[in-house]
ChimeraX commands (.cxc) that place a marker at each C-alpha (Angstrom):
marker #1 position 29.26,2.60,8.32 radius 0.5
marker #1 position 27.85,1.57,5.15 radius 0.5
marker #1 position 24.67,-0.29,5.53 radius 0.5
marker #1 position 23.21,-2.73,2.20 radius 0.5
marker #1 position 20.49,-0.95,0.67 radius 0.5
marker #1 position 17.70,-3.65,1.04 radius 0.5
marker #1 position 16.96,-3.80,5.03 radius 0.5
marker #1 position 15.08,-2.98,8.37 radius 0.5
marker #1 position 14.93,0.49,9.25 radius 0.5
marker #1 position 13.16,-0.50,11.87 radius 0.5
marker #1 position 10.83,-3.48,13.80 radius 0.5
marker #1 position 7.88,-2.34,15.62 radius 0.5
marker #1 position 5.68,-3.37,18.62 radius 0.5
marker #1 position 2.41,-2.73,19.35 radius 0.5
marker #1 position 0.69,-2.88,23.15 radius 0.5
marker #1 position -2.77,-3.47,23.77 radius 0.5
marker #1 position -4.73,-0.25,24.04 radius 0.5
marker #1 position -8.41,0.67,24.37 radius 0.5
marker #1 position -9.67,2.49,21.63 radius 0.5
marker #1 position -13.27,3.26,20.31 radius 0.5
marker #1 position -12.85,2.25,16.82 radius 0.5
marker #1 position -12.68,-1.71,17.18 radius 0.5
marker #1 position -15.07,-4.15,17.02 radius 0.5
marker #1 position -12.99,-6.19,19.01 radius 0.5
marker #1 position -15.31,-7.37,22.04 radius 0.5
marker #1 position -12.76,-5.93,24.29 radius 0.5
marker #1 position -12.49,-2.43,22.63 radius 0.5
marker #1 position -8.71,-3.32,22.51 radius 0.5
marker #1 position -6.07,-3.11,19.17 radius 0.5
marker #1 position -2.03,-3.47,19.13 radius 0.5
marker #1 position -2.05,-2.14,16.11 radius 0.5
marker #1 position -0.51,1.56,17.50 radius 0.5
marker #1 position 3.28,-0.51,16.48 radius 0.5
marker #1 position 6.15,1.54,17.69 radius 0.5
marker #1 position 10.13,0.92,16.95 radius 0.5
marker #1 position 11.61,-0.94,19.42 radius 0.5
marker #1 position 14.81,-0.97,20.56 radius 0.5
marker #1 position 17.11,-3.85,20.11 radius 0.5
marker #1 position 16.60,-7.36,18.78 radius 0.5
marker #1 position 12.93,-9.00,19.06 radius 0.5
marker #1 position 12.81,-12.76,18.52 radius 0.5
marker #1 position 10.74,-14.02,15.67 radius 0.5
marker #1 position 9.19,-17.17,15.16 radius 0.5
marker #1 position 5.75,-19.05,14.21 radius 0.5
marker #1 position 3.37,-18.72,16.33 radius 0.5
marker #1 position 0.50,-21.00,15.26 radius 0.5
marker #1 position -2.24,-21.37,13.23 radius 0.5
marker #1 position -4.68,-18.52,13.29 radius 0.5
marker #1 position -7.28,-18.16,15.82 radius 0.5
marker #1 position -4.99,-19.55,18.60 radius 0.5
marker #1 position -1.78,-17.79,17.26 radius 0.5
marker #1 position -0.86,-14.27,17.65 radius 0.5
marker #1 position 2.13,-12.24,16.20 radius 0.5
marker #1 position 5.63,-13.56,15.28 radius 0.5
marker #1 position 7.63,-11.25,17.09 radius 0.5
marker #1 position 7.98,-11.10,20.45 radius 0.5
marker #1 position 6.44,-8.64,22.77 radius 0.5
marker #1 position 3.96,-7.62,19.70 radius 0.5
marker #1 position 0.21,-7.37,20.31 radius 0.5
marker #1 position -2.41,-9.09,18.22 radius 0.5
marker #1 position -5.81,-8.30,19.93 radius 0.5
marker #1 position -8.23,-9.55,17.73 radius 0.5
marker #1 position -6.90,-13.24,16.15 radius 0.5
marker #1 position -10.13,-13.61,14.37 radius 0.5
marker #1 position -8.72,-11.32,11.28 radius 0.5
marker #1 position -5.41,-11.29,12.46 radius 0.5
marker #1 position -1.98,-12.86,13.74 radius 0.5
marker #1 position -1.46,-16.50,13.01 radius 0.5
marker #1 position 1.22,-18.70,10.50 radius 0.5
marker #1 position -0.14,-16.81,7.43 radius 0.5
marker #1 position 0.17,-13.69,8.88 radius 0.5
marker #1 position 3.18,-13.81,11.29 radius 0.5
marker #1 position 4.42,-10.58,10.21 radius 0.5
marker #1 position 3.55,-7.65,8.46 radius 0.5
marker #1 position 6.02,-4.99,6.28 radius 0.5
marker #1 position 5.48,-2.23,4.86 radius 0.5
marker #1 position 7.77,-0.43,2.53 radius 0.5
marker #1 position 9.20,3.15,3.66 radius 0.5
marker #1 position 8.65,4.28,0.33 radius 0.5
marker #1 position 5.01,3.60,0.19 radius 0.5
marker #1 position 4.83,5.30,3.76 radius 0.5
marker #1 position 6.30,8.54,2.16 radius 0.5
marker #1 position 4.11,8.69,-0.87 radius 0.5
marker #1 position 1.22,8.62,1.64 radius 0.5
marker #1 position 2.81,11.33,3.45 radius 0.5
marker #1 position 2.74,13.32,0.43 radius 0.5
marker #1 position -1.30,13.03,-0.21 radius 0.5
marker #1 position -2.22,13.18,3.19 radius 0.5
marker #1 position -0.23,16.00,4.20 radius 0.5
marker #1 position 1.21,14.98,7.39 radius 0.5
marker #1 position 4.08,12.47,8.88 radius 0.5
marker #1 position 4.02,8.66,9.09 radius 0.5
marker #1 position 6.38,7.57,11.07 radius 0.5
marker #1 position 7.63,3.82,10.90 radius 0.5
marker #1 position 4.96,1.58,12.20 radius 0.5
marker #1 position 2.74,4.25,11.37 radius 0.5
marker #1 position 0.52,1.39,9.63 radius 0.5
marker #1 position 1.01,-1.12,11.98 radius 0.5
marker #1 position 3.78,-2.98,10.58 radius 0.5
marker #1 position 6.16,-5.08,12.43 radius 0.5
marker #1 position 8.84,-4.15,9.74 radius 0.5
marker #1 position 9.59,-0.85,8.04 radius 0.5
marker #1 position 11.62,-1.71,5.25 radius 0.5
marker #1 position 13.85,0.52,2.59 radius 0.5
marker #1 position 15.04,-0.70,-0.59 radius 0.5
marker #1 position 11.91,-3.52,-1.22 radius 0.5
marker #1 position 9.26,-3.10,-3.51 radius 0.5
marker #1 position 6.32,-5.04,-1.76 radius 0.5
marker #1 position 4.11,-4.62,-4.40 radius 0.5
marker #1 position 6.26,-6.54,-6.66 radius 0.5
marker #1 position 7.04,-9.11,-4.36 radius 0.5
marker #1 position 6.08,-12.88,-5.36 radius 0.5
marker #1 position 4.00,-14.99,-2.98 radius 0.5
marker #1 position 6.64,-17.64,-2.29 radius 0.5
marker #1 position 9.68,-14.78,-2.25 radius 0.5
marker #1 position 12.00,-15.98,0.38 radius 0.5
marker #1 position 13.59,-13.56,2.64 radius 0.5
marker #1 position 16.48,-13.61,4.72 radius 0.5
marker #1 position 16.37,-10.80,7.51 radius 0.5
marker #1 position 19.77,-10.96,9.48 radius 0.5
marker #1 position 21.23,-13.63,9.85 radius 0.5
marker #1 position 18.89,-16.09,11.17 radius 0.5
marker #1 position 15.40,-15.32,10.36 radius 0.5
marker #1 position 13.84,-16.57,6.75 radius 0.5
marker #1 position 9.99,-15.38,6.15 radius 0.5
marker #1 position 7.81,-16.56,3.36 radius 0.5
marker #1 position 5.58,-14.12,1.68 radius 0.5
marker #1 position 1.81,-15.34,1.59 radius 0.5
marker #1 position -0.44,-12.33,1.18 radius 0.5
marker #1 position -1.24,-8.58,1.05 radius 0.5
marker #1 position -3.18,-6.66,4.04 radius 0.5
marker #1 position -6.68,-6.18,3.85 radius 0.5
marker #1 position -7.45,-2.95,5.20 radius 0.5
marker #1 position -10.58,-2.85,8.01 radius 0.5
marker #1 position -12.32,-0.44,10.01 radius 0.5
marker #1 position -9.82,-1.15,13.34 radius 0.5
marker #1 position -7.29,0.49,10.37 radius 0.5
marker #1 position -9.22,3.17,9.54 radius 0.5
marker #1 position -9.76,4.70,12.91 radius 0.5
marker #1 position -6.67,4.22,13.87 radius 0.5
marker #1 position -5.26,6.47,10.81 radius 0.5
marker #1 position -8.48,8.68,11.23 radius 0.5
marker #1 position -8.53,9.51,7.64 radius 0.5
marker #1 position -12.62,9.86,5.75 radius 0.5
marker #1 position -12.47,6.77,3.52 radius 0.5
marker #1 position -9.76,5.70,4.56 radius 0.5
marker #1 position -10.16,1.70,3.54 radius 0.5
marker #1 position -11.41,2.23,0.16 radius 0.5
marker #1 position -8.61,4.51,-0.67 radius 0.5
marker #1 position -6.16,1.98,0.30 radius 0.5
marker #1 position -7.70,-0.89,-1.37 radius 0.5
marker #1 position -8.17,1.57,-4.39 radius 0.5
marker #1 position -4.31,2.42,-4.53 radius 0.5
marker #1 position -3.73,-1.31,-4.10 radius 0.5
marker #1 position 0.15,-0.95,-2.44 radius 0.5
marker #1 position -1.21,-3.19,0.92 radius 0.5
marker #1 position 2.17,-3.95,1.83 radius 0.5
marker #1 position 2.91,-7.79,2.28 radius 0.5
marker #1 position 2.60,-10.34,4.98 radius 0.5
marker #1 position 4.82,-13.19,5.93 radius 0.5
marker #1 position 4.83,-16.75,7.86 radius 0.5
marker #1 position 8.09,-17.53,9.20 radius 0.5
marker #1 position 10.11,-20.27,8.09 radius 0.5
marker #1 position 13.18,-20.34,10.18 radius 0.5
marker #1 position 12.91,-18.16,13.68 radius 0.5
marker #1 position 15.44,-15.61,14.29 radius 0.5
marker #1 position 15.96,-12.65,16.17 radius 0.5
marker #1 position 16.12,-8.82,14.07 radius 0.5
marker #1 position 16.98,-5.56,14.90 radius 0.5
marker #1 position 16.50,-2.40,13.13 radius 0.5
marker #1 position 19.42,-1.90,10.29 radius 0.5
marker #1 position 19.62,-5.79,9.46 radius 0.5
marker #1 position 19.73,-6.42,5.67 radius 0.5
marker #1 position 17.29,-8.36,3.67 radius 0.5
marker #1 position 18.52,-10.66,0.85 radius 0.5
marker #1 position 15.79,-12.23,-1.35 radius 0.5
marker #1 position 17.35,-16.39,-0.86 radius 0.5
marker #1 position 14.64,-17.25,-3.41 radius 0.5
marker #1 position 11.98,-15.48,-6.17 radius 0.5
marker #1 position 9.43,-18.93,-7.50 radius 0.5
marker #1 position 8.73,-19.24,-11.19 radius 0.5
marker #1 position 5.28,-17.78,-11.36 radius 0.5
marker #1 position 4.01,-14.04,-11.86 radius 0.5
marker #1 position 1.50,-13.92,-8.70 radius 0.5
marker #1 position 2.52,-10.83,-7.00 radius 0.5
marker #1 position 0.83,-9.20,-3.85 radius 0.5
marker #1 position -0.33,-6.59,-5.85 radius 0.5
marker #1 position -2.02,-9.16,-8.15 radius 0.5
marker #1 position -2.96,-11.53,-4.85 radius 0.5
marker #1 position -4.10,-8.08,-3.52 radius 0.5
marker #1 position -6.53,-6.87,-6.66 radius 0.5
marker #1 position -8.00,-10.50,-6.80 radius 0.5
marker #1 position -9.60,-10.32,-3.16 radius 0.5
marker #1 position -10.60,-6.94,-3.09 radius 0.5
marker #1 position -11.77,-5.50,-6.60 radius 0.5
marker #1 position -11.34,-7.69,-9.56 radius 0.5
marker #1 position -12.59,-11.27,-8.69 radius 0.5
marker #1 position -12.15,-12.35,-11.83 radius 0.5
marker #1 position -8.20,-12.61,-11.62 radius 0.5
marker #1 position -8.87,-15.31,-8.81 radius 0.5
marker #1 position -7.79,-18.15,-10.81 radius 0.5
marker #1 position -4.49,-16.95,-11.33 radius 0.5
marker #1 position -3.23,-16.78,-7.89 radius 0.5
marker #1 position -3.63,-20.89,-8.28 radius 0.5
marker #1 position -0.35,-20.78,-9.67 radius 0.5
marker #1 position 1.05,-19.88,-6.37 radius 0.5
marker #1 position -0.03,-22.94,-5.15 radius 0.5
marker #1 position 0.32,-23.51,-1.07 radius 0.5
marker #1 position 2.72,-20.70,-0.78 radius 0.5
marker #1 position -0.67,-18.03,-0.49 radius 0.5
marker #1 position -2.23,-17.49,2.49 radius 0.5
marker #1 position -4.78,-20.35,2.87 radius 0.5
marker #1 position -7.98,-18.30,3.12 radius 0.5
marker #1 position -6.88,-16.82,-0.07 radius 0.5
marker #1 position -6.27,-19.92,-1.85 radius 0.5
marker #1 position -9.53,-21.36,-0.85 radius 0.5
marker #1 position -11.41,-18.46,-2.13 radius 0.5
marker #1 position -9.76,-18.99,-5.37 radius 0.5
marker #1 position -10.84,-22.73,-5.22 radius 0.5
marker #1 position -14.23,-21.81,-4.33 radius 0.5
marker #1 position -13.79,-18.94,-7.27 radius 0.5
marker #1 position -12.64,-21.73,-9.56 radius 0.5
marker #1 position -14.95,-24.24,-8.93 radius 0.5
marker #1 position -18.37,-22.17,-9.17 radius 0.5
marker #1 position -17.14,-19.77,-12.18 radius 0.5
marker #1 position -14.37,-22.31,-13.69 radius 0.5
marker #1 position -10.46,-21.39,-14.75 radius 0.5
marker link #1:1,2 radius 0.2
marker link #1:2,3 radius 0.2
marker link #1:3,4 radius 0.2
marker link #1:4,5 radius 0.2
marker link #1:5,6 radius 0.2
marker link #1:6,7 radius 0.2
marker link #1:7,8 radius 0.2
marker link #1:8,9 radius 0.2
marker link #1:9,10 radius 0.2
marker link #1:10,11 radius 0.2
marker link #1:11,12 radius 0.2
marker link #1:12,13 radius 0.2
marker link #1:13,14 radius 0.2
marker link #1:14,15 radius 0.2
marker link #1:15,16 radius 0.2
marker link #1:16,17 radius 0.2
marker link #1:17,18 radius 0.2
marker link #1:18,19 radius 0.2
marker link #1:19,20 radius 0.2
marker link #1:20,21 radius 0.2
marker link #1:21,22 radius 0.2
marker link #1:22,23 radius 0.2
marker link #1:23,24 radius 0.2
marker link #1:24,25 radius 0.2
marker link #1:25,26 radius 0.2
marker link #1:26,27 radius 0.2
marker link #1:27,28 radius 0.2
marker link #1:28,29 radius 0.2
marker link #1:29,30 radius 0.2
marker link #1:30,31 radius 0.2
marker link #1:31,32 radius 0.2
marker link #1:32,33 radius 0.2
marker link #1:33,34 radius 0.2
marker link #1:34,35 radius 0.2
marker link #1:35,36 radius 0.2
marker link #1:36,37 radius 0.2
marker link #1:37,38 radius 0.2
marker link #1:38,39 radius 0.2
marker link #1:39,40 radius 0.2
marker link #1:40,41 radius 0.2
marker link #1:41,42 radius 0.2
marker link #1:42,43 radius 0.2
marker link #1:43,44 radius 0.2
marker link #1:44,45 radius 0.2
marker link #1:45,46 radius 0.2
marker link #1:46,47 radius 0.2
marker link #1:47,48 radius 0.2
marker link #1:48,49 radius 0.2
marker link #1:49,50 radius 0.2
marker link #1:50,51 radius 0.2
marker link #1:51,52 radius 0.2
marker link #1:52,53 radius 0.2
marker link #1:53,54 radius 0.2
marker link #1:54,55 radius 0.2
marker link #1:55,56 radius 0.2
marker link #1:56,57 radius 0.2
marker link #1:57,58 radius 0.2
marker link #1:58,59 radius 0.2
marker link #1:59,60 radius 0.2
marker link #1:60,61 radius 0.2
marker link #1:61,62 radius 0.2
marker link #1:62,63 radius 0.2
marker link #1:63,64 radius 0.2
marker link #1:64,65 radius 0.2
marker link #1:65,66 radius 0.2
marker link #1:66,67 radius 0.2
marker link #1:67,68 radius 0.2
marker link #1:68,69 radius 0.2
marker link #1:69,70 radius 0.2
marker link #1:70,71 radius 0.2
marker link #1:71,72 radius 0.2
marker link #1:72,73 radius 0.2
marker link #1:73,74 radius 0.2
marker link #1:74,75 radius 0.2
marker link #1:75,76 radius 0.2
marker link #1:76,77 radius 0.2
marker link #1:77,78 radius 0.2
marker link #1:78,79 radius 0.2
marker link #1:79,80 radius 0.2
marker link #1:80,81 radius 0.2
marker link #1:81,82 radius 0.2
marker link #1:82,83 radius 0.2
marker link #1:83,84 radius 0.2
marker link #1:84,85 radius 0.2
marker link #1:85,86 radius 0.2
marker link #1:86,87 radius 0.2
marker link #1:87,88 radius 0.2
marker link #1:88,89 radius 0.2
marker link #1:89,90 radius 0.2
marker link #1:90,91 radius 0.2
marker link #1:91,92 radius 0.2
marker link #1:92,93 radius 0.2
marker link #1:93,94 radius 0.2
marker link #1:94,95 radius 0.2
marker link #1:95,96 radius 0.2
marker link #1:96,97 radius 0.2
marker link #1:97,98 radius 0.2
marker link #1:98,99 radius 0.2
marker link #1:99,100 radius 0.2
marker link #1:100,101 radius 0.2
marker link #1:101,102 radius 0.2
marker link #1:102,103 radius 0.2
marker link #1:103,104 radius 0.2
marker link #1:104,105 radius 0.2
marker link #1:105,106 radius 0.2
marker link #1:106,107 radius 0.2
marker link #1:107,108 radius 0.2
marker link #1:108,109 radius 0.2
marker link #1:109,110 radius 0.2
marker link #1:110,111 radius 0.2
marker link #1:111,112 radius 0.2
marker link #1:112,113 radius 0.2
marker link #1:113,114 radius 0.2
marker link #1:114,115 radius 0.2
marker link #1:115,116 radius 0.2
marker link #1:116,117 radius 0.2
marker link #1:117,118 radius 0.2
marker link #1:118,119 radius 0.2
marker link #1:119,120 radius 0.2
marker link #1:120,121 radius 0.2
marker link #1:121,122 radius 0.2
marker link #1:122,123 radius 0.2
marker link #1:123,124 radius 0.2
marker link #1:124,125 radius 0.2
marker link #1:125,126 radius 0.2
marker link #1:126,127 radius 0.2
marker link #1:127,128 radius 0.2
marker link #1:128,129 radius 0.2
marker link #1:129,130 radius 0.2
marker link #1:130,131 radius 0.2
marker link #1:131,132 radius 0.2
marker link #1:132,133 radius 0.2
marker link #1:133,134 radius 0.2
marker link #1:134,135 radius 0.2
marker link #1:135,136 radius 0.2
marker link #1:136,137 radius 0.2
marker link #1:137,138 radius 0.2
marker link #1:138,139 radius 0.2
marker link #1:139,140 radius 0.2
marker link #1:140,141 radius 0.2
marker link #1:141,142 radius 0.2
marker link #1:142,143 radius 0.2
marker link #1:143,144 radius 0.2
marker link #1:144,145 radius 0.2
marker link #1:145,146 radius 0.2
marker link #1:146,147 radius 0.2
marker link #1:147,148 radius 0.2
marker link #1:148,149 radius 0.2
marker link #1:149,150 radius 0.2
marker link #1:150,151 radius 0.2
marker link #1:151,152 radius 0.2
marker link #1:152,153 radius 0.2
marker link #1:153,154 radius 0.2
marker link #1:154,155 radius 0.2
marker link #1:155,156 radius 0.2
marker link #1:156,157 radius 0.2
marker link #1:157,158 radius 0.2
marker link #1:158,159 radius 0.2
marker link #1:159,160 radius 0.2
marker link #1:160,161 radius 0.2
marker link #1:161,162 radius 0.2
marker link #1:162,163 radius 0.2
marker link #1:163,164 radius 0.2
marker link #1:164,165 radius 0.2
marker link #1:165,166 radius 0.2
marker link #1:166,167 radius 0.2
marker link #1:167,168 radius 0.2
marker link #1:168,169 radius 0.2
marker link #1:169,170 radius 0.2
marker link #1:170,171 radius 0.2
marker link #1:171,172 radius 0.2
marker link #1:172,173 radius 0.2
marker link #1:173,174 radius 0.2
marker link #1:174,175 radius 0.2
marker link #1:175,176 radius 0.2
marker link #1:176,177 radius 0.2
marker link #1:177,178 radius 0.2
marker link #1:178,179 radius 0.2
marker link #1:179,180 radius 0.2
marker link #1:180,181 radius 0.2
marker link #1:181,182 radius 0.2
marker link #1:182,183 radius 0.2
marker link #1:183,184 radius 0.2
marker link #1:184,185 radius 0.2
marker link #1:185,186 radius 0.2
marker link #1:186,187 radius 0.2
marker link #1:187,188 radius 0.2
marker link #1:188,189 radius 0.2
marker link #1:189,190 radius 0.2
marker link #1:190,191 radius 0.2
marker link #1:191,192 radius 0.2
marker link #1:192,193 radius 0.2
marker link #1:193,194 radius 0.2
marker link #1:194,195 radius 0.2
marker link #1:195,196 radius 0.2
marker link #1:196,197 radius 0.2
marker link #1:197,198 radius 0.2
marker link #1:198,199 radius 0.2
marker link #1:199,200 radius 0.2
marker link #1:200,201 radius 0.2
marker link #1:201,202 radius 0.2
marker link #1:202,203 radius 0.2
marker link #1:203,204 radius 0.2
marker link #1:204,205 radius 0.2
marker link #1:205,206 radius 0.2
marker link #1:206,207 radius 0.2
marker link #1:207,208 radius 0.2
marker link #1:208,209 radius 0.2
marker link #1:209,210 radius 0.2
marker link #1:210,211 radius 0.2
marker link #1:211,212 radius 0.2
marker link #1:212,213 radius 0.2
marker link #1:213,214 radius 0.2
marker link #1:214,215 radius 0.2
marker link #1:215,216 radius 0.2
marker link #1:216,217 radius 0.2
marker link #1:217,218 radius 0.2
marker link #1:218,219 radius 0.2
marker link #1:219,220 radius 0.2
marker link #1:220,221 radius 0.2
marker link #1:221,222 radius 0.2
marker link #1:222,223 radius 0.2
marker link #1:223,224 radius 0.2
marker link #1:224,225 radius 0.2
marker link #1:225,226 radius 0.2
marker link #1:226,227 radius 0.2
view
């Protein structure tokens, strides 16, 4: 069978597990995200802080930094996945980063906050942001340095709040629905909150597509600095 060459090779769920790496009061991450098999509903699941993950069945331990509308689901591209593979020397499996979705075909990077995707047939996600790597991420990949060379090779993947709920499986095609008018991509969104500041007031043009904590820094950015 010939499958489209934008879509899921695979959605992955984490469980909560004790590690020793988290901050988390309760020494507990989901971020160890694991293919599941067959379809896994997806749909809002709140504002952050009392929300979780979109999918169900997926494991959001600490909602301080994580889960939530703005961050209902996370994708990485296999592509980026196998260029890690290359400079680290060993296999990454899908959910190896602790993405819900493992995509081919995508370039995240590239992606415009405000891209509309359709995954199967039902679900439509929004993309708001790019991940901000932390220390829970860096023990779990047990690599030295591990956040700054992610931040420093700025391909963070992109996360999503859903806009229509749907249920996926792995093999479903993506179709980009809609691509906005501005140039703010999550690499850009991405550079702006980690190392150059100073291309904050562009992501304005994104307006209330971004990730709300991201657009109020650039507010904040904005307001104290100027445009």
């Amino acid at each position: 069978m010939h499958l489209p060459a934008m879509r899921l090779l695979s959605v992955n769920l984490g469980r909560a597990k004790a590690v020793p790496y988290t901050d988390q009061p309760e020494g507990v991450t989901g971020i160890d995200k694991r293919p599941a098999e067959g379809p896994v509903r997806v749909a809002a699941p709140g504002s952050k802080g009392v929300g979780a993950s979109g999918l169900a069945g997926d494991s959001v331990c600490d909602t301080r930094h994580h889960g939530g509308d703005d961050q209902a689901v996370y994708a990485v591209a296999r592509e980026d996945l196998d260029a890690w593979e290359g400079e680290l020397g060993r296999a990454l499996p899908n959910g190896s980063f602790g993405e819900n979705l493992t995509t081919t075909g995508l370039d995240l990077a590239g992606a415009l906050i405000g891209e509309r995707w359709r995954v199967g047939p039902e679900l439509l996600l929004e993309v708001t942001s790019g991940r901000i790597p932390c220390r829970t991420f860096q023990g779990h990949m047990g690599e030295p340095r591990w956040v700054k060379r992610f931040t420093e090779k700025g391909v963070p993947g992109a996360y999503f709040r859903v806009l229509e709920p749907g249920e996926i499986r792995a093999g479903d095609p993506v179709r980009i629905v809609h691509r906005p008018a501005h140039e703010v991509t999550v690499a850009l969104q991405f550079r702006a909150v980690t190392t150059q500041r100073e291309l904050l007031p562009r992501l304005l043009a994104a307006g209330d597509a971004l990730h709300g904590e991201a657009l109020a820094t650039a507010r904040k950015y904005v307001a104290q600095y100027g445009a």
